[in-house]
C-alpha positions as CSV (number, residue, x, y, z in Angstrom):
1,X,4.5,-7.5,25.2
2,X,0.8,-8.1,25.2
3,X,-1.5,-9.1,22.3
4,X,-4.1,-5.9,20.9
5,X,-7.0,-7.2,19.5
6,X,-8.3,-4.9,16.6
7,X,-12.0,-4.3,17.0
8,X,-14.2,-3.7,13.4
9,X,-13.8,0.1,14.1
10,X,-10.4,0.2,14.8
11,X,-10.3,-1.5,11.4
12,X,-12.7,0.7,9.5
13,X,-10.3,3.6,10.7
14,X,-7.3,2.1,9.3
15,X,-9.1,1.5,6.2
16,X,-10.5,5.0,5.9
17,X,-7.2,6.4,6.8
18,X,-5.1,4.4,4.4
19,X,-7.9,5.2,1.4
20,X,-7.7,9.1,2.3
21,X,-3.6,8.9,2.2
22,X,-3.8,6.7,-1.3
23,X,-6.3,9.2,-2.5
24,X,-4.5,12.6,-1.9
25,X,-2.3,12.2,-5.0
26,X,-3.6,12.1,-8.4
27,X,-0.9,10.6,-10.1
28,X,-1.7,6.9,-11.4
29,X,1.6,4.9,-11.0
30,X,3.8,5.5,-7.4
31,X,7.4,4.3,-6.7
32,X,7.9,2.2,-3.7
33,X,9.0,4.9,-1.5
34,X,6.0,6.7,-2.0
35,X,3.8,4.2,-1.6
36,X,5.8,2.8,1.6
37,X,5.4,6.7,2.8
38,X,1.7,6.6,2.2
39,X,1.0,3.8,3.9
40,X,3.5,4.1,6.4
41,X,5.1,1.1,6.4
42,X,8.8,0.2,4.9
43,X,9.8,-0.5,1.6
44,X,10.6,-3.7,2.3
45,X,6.7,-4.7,2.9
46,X,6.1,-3.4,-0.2
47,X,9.2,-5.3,-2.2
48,X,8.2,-8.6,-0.1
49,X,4.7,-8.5,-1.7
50,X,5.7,-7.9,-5.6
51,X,8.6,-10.8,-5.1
52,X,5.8,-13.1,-4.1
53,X,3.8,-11.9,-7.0
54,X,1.2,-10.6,-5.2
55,X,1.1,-6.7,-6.8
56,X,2.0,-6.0,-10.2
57,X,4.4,-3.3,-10.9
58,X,6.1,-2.2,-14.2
59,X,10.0,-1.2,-14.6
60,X,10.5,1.6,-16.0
61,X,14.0,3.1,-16.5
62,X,15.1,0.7,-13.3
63,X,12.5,1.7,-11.0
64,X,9.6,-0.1,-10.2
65,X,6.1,1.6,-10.5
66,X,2.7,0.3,-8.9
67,X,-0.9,1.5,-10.2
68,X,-2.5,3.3,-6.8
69,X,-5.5,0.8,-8.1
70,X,-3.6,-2.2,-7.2
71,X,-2.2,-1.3,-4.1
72,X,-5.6,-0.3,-2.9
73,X,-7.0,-3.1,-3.9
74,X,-4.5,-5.3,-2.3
75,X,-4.2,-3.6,1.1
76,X,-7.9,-3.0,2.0
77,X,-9.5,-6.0,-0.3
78,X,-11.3,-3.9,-2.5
């Protein structure tokens, strides 16, 4: 397979994609199926990242819950 090279459009797309996906629902807190689905990526990505302590989440009723501020602000570096 051969290496693609994102160019600054390509990532401006992707970022203005992923923004208008996070920004579509107006609740505050999302489970990680729906912000895997969102993002389109698996739920694994997104349990990966909490275990290393890199987005905080809250339990509630034995599911976990992220604030849509901190996933955006993770993902794009906002």
């Amino acid at each position: 397979m051969g290496k693609s090279i994102l160019t600054s459009s390509d990532i401006n797309q992707i970022s203005v994609a992923i923004t208008g996906k996070l920004k579509k629902d107006d609740d505050d807190f999302l489970t990680i199926k729906e912000v895997a689905r969102k993002l389109e990526i698996g739920t694994a990505a997104i349990r990966k990242r909490y275990r290393q302590g890199k987005l905080p989440y809250a339990i509630k009723n034995g599911k976990y819950y992220f604030s849509k501020r901190a996933i955006t602000n993770y993902f794009l570096g906002e």
